[in-house]
C-alpha positions, 0 to 999 in steps of 0.5 A: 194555869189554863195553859198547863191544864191544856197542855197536861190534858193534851199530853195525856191524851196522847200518852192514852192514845198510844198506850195500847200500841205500845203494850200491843207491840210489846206483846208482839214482840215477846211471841216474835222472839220467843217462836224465834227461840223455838226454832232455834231449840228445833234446829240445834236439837235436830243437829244433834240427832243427826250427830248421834246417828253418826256416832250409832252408825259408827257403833253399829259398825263397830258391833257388827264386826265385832259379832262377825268375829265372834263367829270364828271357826277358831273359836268354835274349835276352842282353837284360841291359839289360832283365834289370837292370829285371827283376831291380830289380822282383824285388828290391822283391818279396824283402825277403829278399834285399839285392842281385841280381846277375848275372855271367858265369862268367869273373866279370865282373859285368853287373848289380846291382840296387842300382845303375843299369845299368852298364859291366862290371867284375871281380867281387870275389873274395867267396865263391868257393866258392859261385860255384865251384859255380854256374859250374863245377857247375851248381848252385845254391851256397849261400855262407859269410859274407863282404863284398864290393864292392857289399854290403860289410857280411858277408852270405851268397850264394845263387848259382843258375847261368843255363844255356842249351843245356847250357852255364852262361852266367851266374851269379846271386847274391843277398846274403842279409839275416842279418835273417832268419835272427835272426828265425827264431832268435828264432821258437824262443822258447828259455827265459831263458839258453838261446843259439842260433847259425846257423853257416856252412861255414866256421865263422863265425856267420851268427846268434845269439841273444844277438847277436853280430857276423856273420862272427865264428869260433865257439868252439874247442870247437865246432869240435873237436866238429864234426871229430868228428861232423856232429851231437852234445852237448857240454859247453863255455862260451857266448861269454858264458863261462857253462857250458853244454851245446851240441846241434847239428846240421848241414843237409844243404842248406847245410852249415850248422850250428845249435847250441843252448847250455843252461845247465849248471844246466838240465842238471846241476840234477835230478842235483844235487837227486837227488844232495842227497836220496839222501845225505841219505836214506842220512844220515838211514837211518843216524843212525835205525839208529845211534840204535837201535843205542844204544838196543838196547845200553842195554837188552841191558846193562840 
């Protein structure tokens, strides 16, 4: 009986000696591995600033071309006949773009590049935010993803508005080829896994890698995390349903969002390995402090 009373007493010793390490250790390693998910967070947020100043970049150009043809001589002499030769030159030039149209702001379409010169017609009600802005505002408008009647696959419009005097006289548009913006997404060079997708206001995808189908509604998580803030981390699954973490961010140019889906592994694994080698340090502290515990009452009692 003395024996076991020694024996448990000793243990015990040993178990309150390294009780505090191990609750130490522990802590330690909860604010390695979450400072470790921080800089994870700051990276992939940081990759996915530098992808939307690609794709603003690319948009910029885009405007800035658009708004150097709205500044047409042509145009100016209401010329469209010789406007619609103009803008098919144009186009030739813009691989960028699948059409250019002009319209006035009662939107009646007067040209399209892709056809030859016609009678005006209605346009198709395609996008009406956009053209809101150019023919109410004045300013250029930068579409979400949606079909119409001359380009009927989804794309999106880049509309610039056509003043004269003070007045806006016409609106033009250029359909954007999405190619593009895949070509920028895939210029990011993500590792094996990783996704990345270029949403519009609308929460619809413009682009993604792996490829999904223009026009498409992104995930409800995404867009419970986008009422929350213009820019964040969250966790959910990919469209492809594998866990992930997702850092997004939203451009200020177009309203635009772009998000980046790491794979929980890549986020959770250090944590996991951390976690395996403190347990199985405190395991191994304690079965050594145990073991000379018994050792120690065996010589005690001898």
């Amino acid at each position: 009986m003395e024996r076991l009373t020694l024996r448990l007493h000793l243990y015990l010793a040993v178990a309150g000696a390294l009780l505090p390490m191990a609750l130490v250790a522990a802590a330690a390693a909860l604010m390695l591995v979450q400072e470790e998910a921080r800089v994870i967070e700051r990276e992939v947020l940081g990759r996915a600033r530098a992808a939307m100043s690609a794709v603003d970049a690319h948009l910029a150009a885009s405007t800035d071309a658009l708004e150097t043809l709205a500044a047409s001589r042509e145009l100016e002499a209401g010329d469209i006949r010789a406007f619609h030769a103009e803008s098919q030159r144009v186009l030739r030039t813009q691989p960028a773009w699948v059409n250019v149209g002009l319209a006035t702001t009662d939107r009646i379409a007067l040209s399209n590049a892709i056809y030859a010169f016609g009678k005006p017609e209605p346009l198709a009600p395609a996008d009406e935010p956009s053209f809101v802005a150019a023919a109410r505002d004045g300013r250029p408008g930068i579409g979400n993803v949606a079909a119409g009647t001359v380009v009927r696959n989804p794309t999106a419009r880049l509309r610039v508005p056509v003043v004269q005097g003070e007045e806006v006289r016409y609106v033009l548009s250029a359909p954007l080829n999405l190619k593009y913006f895949a070509d920028l997404l895939q210029a990011q060079e993500l590792p094996a896994g990783w996704a990345i997708g270029l949403v519009d206001r609308e929460r619809q995808i413009v682009a993604r890698l792996p490829p999904a189908a223009a026009g498409i509604p992104v995930s409800d998580a995404m867009r419970e995390a986008l009422a929350r803030a213009a820019q964040g981390w969250f966790r959910s699954r990919t469209m492809e349903g594998a866990p992930s973490y997702t850092a997004y961010v939203t451009s200020p140019l177009s309203g635009w969002v772009l998000a980046i889906a790491v794979p929980e592994r890549a986020v959770e694994g250090e944590a996991r390995r951390a976690y395996v080698l403190v347990g199985a340090g405190i395991a191994a502290a304690l079965a050594a402090g145990l073991l000379i515990a018994w050792f120690a009452s065996r010589r005690i009692q001898r």
